[in-house]
DRENSEFI-779771 format. One record per residue: residue number from 1; x, y, z of N, C-alpha, C in turn; residue in three letters. Coordinates in nm, 3 decimals. Layout:
% residues N
num	n_c1	n_c2	n_c3	ca_c1	ca_c2	ca_c3	c_c1	c_c2	c_c3	residuo
NUM	X	Y	Z	X	Y	Z	X	Y	Z	ALA
...
This chain:
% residues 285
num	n_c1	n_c2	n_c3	ca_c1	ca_c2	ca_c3	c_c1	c_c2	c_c3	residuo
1	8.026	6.539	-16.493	7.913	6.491	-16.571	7.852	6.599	-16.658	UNK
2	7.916	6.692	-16.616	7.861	6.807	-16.746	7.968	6.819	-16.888	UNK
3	8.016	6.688	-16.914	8.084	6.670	-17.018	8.005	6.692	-17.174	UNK
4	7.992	6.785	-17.266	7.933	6.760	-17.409	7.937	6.667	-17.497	UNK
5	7.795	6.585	-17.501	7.795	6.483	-17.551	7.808	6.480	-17.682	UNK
6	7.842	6.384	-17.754	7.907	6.384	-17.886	7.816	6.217	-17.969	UNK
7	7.834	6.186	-18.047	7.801	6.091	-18.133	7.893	5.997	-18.199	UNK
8	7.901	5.924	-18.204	7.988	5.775	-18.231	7.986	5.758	-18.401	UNK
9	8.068	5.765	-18.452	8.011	5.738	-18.623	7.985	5.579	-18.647	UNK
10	7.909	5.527	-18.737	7.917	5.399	-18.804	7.890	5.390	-18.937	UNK
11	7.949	5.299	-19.029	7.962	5.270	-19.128	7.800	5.333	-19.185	UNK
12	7.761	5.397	-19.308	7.640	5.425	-19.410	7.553	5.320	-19.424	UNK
13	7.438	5.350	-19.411	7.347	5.265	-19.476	7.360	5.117	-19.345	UNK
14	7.386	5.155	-19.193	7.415	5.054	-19.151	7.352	5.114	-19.031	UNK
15	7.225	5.041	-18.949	7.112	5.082	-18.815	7.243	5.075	-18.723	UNK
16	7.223	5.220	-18.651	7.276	5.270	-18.549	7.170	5.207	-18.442	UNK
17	7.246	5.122	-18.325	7.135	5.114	-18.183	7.184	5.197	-18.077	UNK
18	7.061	5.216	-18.031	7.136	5.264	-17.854	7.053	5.185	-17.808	UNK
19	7.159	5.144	-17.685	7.112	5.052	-17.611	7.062	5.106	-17.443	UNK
20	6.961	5.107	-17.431	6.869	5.155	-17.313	6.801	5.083	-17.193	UNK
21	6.855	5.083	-17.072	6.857	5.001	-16.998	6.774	5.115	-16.906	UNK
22	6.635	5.080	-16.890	6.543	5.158	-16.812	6.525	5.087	-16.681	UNK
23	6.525	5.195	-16.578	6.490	5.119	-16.452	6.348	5.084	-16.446	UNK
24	6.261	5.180	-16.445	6.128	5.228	-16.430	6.024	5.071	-16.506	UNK
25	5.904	5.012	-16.465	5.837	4.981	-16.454	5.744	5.000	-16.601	UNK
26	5.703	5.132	-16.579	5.578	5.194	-16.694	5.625	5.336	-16.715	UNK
27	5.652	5.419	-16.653	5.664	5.563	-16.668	5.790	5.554	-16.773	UNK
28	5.950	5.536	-16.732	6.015	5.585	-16.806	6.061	5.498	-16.939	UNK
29	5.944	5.353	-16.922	5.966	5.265	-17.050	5.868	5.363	-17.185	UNK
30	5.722	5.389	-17.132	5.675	5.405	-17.211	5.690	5.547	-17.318	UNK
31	5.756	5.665	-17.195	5.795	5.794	-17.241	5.882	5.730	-17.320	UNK
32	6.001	5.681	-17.319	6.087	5.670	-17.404	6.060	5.620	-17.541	UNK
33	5.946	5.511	-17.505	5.878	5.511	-17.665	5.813	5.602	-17.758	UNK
34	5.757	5.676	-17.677	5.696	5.787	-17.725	5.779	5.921	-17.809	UNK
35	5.891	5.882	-17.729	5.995	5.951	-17.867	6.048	5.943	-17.958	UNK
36	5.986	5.754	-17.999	6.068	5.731	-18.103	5.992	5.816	-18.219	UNK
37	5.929	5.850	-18.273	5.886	5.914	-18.389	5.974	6.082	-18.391	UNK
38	6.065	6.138	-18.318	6.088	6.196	-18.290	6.224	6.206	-18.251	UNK
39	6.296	6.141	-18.283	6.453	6.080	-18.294	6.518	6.086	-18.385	UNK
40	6.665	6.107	-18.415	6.696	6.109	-18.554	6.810	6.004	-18.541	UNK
41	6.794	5.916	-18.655	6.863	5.805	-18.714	6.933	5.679	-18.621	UNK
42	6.898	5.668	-18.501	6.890	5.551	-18.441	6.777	5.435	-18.386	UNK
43	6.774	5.345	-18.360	6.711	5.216	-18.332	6.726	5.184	-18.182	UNK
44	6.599	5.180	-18.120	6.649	5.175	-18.006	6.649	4.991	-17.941	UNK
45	6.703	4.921	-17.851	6.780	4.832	-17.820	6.677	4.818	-17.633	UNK
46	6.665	4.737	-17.634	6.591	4.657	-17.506	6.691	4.582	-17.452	UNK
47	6.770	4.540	-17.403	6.818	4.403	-17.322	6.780	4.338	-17.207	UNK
48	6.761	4.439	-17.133	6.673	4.396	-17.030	6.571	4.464	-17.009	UNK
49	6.458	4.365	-16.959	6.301	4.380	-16.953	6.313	4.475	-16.865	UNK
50	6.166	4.572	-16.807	6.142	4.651	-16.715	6.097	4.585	-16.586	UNK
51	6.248	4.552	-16.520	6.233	4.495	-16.367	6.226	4.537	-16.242	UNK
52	6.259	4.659	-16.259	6.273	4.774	-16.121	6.397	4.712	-16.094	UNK
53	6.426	4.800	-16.009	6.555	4.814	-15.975	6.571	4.777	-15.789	UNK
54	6.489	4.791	-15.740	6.486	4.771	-15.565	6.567	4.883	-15.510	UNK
55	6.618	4.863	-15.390	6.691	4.935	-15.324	6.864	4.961	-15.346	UNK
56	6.890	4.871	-15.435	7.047	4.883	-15.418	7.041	4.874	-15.582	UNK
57	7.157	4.917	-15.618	7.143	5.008	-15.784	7.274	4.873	-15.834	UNK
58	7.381	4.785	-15.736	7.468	4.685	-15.793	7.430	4.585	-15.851	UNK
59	7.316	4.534	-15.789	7.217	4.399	-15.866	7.196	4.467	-15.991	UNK
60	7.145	4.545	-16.012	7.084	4.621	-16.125	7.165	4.621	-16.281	UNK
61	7.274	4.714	-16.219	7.391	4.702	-16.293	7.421	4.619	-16.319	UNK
62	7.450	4.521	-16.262	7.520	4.354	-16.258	7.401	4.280	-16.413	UNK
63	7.260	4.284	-16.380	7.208	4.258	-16.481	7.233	4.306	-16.646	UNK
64	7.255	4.444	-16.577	7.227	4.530	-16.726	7.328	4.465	-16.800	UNK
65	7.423	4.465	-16.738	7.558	4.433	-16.832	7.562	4.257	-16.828	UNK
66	7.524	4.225	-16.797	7.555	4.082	-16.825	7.411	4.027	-16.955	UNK
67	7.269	4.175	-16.953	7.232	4.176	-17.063	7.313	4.212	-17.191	UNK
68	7.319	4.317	-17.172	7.417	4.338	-17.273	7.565	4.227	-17.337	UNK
69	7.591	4.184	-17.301	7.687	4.073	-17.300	7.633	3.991	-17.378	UNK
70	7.508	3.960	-17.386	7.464	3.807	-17.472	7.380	3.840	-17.538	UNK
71	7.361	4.001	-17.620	7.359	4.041	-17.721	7.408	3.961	-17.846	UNK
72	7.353	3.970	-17.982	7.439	3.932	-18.032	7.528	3.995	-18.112	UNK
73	7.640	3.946	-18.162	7.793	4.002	-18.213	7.697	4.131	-18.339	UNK
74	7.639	4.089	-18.387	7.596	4.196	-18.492	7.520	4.292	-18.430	UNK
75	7.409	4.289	-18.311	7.336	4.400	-18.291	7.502	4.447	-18.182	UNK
76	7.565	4.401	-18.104	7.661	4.476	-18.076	7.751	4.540	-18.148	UNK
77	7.775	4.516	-18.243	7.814	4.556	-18.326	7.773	4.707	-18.447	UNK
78	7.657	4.745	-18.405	7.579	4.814	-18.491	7.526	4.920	-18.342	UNK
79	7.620	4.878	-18.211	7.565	4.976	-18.122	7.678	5.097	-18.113	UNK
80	7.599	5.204	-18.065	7.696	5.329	-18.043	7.694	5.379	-17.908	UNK
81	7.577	5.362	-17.900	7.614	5.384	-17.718	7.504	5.299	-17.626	UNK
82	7.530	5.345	-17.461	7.450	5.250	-17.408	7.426	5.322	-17.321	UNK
83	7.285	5.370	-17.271	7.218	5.470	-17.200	7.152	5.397	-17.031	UNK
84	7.155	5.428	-16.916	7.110	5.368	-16.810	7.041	5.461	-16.759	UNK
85	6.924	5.453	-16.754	6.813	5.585	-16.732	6.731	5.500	-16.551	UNK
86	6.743	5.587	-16.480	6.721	5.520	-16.319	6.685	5.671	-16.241	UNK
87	6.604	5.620	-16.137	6.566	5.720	-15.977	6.653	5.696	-15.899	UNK
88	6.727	5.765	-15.810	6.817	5.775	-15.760	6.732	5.736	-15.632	UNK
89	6.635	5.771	-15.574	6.504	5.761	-15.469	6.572	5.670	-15.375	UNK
90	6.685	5.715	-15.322	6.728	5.676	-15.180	6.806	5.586	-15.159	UNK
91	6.818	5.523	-15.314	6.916	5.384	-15.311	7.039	5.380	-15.279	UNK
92	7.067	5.271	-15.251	7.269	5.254	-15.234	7.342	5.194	-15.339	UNK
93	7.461	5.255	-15.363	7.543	5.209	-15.424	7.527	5.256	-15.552	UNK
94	7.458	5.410	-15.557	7.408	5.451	-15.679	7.496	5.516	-15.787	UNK
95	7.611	5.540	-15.686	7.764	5.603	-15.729	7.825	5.486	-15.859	UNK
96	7.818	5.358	-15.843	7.813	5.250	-15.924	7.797	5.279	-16.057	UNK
97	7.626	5.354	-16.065	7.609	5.324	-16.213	7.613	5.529	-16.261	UNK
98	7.619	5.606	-16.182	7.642	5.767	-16.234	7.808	5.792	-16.253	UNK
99	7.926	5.647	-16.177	8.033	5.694	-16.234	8.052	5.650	-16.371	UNK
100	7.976	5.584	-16.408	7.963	5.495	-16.575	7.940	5.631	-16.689	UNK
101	7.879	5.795	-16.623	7.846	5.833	-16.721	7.965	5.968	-16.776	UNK
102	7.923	5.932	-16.949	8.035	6.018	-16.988	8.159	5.902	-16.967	UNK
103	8.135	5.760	-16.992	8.297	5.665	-16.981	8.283	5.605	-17.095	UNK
104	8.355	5.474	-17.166	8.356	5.426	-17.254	8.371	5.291	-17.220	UNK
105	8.277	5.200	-17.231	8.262	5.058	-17.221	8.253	4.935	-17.352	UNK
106	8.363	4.860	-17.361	8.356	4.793	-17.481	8.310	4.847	-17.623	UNK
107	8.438	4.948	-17.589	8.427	5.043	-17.726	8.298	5.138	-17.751	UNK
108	8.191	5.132	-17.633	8.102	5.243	-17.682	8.072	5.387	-17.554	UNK
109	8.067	5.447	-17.618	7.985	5.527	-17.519	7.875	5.545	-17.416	UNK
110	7.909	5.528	-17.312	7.842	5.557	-17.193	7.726	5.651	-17.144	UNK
111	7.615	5.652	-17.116	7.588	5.796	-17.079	7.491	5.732	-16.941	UNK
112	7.415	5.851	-16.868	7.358	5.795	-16.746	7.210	5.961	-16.749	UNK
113	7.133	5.889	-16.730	7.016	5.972	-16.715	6.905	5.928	-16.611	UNK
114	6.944	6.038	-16.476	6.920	5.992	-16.384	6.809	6.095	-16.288	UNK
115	6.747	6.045	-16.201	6.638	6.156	-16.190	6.625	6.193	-15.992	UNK
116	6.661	6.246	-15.944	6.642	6.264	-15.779	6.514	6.331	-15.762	UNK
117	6.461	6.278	-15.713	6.448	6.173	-15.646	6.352	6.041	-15.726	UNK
118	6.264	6.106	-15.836	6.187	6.039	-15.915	6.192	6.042	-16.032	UNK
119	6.124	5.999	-16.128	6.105	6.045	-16.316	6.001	6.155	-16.265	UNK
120	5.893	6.114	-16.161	5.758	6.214	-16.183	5.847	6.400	-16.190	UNK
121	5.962	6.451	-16.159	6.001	6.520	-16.118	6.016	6.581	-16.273	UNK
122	6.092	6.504	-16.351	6.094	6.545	-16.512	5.936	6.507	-16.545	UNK
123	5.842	6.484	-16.493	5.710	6.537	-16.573	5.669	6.638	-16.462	UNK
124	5.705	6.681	-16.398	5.640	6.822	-16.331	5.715	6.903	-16.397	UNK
125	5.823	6.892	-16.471	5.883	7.001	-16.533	5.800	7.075	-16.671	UNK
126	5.747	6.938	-16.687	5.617	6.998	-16.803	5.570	7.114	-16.804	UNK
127	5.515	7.120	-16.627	5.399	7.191	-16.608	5.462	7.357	-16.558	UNK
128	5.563	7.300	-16.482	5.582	7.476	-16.422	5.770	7.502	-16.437	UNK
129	5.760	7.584	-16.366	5.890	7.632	-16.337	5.960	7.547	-16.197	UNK
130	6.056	7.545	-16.178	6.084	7.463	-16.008	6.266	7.505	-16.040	UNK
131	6.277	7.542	-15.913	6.438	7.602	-15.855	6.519	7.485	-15.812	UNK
132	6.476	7.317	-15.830	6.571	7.280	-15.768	6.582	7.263	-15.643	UNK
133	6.498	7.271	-15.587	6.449	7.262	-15.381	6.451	7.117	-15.353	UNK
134	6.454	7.073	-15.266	6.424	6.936	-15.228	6.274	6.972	-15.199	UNK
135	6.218	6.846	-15.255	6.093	6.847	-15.266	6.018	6.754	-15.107	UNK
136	5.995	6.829	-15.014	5.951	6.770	-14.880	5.839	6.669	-14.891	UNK
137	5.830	6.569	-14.766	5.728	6.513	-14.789	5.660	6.545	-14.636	UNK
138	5.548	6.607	-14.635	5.452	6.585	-14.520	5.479	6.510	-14.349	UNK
139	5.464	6.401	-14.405	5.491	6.289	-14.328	5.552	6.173	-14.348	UNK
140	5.557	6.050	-14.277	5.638	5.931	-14.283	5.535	5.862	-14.396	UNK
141	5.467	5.879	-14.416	5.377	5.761	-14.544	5.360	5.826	-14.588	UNK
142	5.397	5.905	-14.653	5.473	5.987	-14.807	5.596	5.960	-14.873	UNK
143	5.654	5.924	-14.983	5.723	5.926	-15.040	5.744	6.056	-15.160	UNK
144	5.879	6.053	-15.164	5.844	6.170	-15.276	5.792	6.162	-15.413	UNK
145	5.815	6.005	-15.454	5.699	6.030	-15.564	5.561	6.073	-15.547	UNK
146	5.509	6.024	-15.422	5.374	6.053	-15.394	5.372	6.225	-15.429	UNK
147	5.460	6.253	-15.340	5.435	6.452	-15.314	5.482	6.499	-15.416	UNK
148	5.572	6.431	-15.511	5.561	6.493	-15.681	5.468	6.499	-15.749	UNK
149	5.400	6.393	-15.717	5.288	6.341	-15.769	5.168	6.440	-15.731	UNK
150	5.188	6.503	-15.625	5.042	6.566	-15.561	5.055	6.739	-15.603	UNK
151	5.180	6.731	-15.654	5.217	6.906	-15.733	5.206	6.927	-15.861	UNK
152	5.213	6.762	-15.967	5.178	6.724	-16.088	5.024	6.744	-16.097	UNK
153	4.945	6.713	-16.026	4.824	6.652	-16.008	4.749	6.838	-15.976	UNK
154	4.807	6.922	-15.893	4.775	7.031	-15.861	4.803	7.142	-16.006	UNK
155	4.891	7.064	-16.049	4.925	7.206	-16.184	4.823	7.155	-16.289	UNK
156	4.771	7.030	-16.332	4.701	6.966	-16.355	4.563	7.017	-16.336	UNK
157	4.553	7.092	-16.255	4.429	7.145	-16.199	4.432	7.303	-16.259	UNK
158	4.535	7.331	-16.274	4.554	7.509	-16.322	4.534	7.468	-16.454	UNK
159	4.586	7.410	-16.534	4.557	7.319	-16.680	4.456	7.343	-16.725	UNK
160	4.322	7.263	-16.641	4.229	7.252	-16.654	4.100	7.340	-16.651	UNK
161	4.129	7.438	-16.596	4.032	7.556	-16.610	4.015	7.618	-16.722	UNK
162	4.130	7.605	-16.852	4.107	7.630	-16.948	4.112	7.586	-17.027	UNK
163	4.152	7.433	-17.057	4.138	7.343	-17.135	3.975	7.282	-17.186	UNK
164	3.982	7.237	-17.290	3.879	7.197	-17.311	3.886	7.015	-17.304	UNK
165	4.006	7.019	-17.369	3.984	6.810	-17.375	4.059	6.819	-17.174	UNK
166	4.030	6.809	-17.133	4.095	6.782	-16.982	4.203	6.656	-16.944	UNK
167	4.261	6.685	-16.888	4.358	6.607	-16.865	4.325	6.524	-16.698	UNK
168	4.322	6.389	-16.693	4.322	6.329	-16.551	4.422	6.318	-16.545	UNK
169	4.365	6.301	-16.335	4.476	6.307	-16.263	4.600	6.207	-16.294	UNK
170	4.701	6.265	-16.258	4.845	6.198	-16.318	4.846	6.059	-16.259	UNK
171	4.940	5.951	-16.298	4.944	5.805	-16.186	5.023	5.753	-16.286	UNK
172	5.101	5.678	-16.173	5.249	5.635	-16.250	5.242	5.503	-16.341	UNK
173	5.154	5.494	-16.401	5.077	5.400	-16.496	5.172	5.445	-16.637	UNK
174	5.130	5.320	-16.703	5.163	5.387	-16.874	5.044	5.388	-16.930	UNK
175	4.914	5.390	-16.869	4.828	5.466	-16.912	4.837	5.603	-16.935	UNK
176	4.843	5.611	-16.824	4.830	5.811	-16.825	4.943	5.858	-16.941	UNK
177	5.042	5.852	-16.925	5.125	5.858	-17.094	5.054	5.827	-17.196	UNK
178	4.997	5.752	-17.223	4.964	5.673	-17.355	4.850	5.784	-17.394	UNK
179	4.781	5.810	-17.255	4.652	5.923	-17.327	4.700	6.029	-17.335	UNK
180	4.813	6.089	-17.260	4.808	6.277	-17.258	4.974	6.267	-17.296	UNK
181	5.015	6.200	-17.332	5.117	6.248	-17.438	5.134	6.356	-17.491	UNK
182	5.068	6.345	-17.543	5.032	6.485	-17.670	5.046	6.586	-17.601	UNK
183	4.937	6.629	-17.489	5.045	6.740	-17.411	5.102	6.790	-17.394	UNK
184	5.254	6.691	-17.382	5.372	6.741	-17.346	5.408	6.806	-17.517	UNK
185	5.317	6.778	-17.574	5.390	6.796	-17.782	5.297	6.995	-17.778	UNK
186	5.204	6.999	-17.707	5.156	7.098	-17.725	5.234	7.225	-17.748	UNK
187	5.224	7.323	-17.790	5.310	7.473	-17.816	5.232	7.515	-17.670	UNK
188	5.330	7.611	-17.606	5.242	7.660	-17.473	5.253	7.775	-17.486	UNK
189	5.123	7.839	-17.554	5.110	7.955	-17.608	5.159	8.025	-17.538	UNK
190	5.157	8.027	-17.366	5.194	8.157	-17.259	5.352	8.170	-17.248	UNK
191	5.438	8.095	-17.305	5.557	8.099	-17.336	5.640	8.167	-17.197	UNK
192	5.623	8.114	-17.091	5.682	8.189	-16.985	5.815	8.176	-16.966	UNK
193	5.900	8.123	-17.102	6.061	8.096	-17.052	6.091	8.234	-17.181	UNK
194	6.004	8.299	-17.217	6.056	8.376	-17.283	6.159	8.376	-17.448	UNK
195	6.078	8.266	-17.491	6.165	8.223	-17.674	6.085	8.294	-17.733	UNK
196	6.171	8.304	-17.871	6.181	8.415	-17.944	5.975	8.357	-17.976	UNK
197	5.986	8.209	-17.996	5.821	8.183	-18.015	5.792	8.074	-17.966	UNK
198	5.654	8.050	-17.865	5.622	7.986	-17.828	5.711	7.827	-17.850	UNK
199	5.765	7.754	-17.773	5.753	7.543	-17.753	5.700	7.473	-17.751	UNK
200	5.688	7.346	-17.759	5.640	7.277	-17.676	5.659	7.238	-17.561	UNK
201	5.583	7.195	-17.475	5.633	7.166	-17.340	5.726	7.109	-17.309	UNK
202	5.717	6.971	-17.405	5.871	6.896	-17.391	5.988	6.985	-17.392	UNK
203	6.021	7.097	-17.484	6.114	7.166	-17.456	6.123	7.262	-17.376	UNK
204	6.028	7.298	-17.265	6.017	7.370	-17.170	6.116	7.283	-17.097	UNK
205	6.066	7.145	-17.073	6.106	7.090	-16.963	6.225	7.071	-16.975	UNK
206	6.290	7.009	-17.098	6.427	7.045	-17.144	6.506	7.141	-17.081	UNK
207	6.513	7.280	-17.107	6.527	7.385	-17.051	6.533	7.398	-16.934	UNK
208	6.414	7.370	-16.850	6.424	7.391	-16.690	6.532	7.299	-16.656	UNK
209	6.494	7.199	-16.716	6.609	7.051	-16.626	6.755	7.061	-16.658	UNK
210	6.782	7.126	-16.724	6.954	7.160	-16.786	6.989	7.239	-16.694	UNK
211	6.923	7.378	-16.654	6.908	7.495	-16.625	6.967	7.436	-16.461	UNK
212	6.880	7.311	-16.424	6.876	7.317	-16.303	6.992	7.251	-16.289	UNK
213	7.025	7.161	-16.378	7.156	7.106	-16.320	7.321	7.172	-16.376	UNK
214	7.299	7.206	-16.454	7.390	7.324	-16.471	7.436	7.395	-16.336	UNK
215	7.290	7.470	-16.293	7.358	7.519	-16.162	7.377	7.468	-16.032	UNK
216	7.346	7.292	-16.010	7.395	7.235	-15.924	7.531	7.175	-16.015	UNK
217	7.584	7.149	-16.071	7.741	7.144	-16.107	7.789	7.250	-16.057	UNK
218	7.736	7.375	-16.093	7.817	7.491	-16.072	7.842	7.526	-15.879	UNK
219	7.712	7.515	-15.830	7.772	7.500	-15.719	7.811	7.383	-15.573	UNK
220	7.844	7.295	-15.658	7.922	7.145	-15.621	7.810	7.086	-15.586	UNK
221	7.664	7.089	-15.625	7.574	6.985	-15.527	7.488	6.973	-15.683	UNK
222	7.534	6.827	-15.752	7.488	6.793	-15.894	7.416	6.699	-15.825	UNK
223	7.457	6.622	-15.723	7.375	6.521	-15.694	7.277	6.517	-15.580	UNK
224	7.240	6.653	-15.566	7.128	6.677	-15.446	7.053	6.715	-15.546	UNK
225	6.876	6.664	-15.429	6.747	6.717	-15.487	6.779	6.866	-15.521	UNK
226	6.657	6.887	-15.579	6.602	6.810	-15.679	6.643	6.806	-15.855	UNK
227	6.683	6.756	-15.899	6.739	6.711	-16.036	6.719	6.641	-16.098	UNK
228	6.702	6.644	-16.240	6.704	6.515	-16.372	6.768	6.582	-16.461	UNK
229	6.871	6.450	-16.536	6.922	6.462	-16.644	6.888	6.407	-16.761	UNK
230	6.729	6.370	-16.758	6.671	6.283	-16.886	6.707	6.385	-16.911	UNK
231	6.691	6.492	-16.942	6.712	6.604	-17.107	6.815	6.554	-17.190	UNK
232	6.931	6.529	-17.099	7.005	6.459	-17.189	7.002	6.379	-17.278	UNK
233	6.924	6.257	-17.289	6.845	6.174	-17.369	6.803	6.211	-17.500	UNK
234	6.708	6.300	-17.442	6.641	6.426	-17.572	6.757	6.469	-17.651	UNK
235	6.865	6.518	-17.600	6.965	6.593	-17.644	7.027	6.501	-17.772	UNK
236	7.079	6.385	-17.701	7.126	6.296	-17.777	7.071	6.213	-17.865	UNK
237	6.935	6.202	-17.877	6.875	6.142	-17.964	6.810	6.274	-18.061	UNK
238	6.829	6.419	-18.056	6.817	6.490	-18.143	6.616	6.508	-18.109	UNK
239	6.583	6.477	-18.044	6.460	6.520	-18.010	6.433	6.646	-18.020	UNK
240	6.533	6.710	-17.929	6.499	6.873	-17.893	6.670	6.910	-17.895	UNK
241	6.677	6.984	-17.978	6.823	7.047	-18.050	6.826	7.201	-18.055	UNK
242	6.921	7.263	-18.110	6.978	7.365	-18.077	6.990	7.424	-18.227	UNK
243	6.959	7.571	-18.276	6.967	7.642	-18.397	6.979	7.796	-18.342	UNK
244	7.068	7.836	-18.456	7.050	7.952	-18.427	6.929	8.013	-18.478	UNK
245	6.887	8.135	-18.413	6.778	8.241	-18.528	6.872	8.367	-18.498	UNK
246	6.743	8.447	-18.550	6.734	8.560	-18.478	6.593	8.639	-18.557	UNK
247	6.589	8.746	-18.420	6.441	8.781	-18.489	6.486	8.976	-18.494	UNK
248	6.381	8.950	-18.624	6.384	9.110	-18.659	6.342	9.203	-18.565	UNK
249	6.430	9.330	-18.529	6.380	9.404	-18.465	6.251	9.465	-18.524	UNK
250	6.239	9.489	-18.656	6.147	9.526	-18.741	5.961	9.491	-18.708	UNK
251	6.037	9.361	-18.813	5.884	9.327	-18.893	5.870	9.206	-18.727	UNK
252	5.942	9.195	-18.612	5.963	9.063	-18.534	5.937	8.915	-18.595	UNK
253	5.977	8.909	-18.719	5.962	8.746	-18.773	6.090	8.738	-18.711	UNK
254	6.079	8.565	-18.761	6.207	8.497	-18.645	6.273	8.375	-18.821	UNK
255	6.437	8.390	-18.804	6.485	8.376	-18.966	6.572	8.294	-18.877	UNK
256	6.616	8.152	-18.962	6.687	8.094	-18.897	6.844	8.141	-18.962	UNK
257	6.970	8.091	-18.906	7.090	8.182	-18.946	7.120	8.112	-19.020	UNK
258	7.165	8.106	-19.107	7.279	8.018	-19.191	7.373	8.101	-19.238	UNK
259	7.527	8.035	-19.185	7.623	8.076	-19.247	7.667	8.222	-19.188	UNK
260	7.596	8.285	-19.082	7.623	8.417	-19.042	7.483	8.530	-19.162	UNK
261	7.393	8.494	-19.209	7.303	8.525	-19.276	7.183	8.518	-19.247	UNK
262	7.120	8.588	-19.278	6.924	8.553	-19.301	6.877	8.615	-19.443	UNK
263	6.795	8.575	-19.439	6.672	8.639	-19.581	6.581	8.687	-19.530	UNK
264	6.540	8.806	-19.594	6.495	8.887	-19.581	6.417	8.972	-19.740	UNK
265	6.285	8.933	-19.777	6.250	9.010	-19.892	6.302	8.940	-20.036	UNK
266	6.368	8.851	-19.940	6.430	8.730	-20.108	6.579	8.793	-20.113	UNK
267	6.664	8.866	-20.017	6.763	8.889	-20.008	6.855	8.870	-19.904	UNK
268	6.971	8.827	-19.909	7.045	8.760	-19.777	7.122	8.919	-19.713	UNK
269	7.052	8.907	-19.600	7.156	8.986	-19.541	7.272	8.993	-19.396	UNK
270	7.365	9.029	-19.465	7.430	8.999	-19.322	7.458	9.062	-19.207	UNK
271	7.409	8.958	-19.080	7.402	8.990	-18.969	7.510	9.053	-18.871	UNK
272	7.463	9.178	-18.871	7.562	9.297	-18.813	7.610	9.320	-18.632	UNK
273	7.444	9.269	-18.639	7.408	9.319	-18.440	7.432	9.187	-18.456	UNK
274	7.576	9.082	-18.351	7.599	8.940	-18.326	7.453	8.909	-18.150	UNK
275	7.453	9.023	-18.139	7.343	9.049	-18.009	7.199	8.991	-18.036	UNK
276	7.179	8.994	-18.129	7.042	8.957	-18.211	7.052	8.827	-18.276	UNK
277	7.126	8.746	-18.211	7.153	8.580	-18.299	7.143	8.516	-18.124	UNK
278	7.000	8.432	-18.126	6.945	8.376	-18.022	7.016	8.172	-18.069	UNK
279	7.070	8.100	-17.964	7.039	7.996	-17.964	6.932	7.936	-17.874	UNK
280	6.844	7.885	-17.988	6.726	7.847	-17.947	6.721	7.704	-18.017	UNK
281	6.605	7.646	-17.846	6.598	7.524	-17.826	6.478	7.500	-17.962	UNK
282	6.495	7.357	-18.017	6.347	7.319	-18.089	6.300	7.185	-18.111	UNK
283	6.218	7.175	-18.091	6.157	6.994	-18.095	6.163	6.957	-18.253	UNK
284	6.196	6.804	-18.264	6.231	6.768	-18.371	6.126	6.701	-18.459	UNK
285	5.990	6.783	-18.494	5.842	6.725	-18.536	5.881	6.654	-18.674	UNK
């Protein structure tokens, strides 16, 4: 599943869809809207409503695709891929819809963006750093969204000591999205992942969540807590993309590369030290 995702061509002047089959309720319907201003050159595709998914992930599936199916011939036709974004949160038969990703179904591309144990897990990525631990719960009437929820809600609190517009407590509403959105769009001045210049958070979280599953591929446990592959999403819809720079040892401005080049003084010069050419992540404003 750490295959490099790629893009489907279609005819000019002709709406590209992806088709997006969300498990989630409110959280991962409404984030996903929230990116559309922030997407490049596709339309995004509903087939099925936001029903939850229950305990077993085959019903689920069984829907999605039999939505998809009675599509009609032209919006299928105008699709390039078909995305299944779901919590893994204990279910069975979840192997079902994560062997779908990275396959090719009725001519389109496949992908799967999936989150262990919750989505709340890709919005704690907002806030801090996290290794990838299984995230414990207390006791038996805890769930781990709850105790994601209660580390969201705690960084939330570090937030706030220096904020001025304040942020309330988190809740798996599409309220709470709808107001603090913006947030996640903020530059985080303290830049603790170390880019050449400050992100936004969204691409913090980007970063952490690749980071983390990267190194559960690498050492055979992709599908243990704690993990999400929404970034992928981002990735593929061009949200948060990849450029080279590099920054002057000098004057430290930051020049994007083209061509093995920068400008400099109204003059191109070429880049000698290959050591000093950063790929860096950037949100797509």
């Amino acid at each position: 599943m750490g295959k490099k995702i790629t893009r489907s061509s279609s005819p000019k002047n002709q709406k590209q869809y992806v088709v997006i089959f969300r498990e989630g309720r409110n959280t991962e319907p409404t984030y996903i809207e929230k990116l559309k201003p922030y997407k490049k050159g596709f339309d995004f595709k509903y087939p099925l409503k936001n029903q939850g998914i229950d305990s077993d992930c085959k019903p689920w599936l069984a829907k999605c695709l039999r939505a998809y199916s009675v599509m009609s011939q032209k919006d299928i036709s105008q699709t390039v891929s078909i995305w299944f974004v779901f919590d893994d949160d204990g279910r069975v038969n979840k192997q079902d819809v994560l062997k779908l990703d990275n396959t090719i179904f009725d001519q389109k591309e496949v992908y799967v963006a999936y989150s262990s144990m919750c989505i709340e897990y890709w919005i704690l990525l907002h806030f801090c750093e996290h290794k990838g631990t299984p995230i414990y719960t207390p006791t038996s009437k805890f769930d781990h969204s709850e105790q994601t929820i209660q580390l969201i809600n705690a960084e939330i609190s570090k937030c706030n000591k220096t904020r001025q517009n304040k942020l309330s407590s988190y809740s798996k509403s599409d309220e709470w999205l709808e107001k603090h959105f913006d947030f996640f769009l903020e530059e985080n001045l303290e830049n603790p992942l170390g880019f050449l210049e400050p992100k936004p958070r969204i691409v913090e979280a980007f970063v952490r969540a690749k980071k983390i599953h990267e190194a559960k591929i690498a050492s055979g446990n992709e599908f243990a807590e704690s993990v999400t592959t929404f970034y992928k999403l981002l990735e593929y819809l061009g949200v948060v993309y990849y450029k080279d720079v590099i920054q002057d040892p000098d004057d430290h401005q930051i020049y994007e590369v083209k061509n093995g080049c920068y400008t400099k003084n109204g003059k191109k010069i070429k880049i000698q030290d290959t050591n000093l050419i950063k790929n860096e992540p950037y949100f797509n404003r």
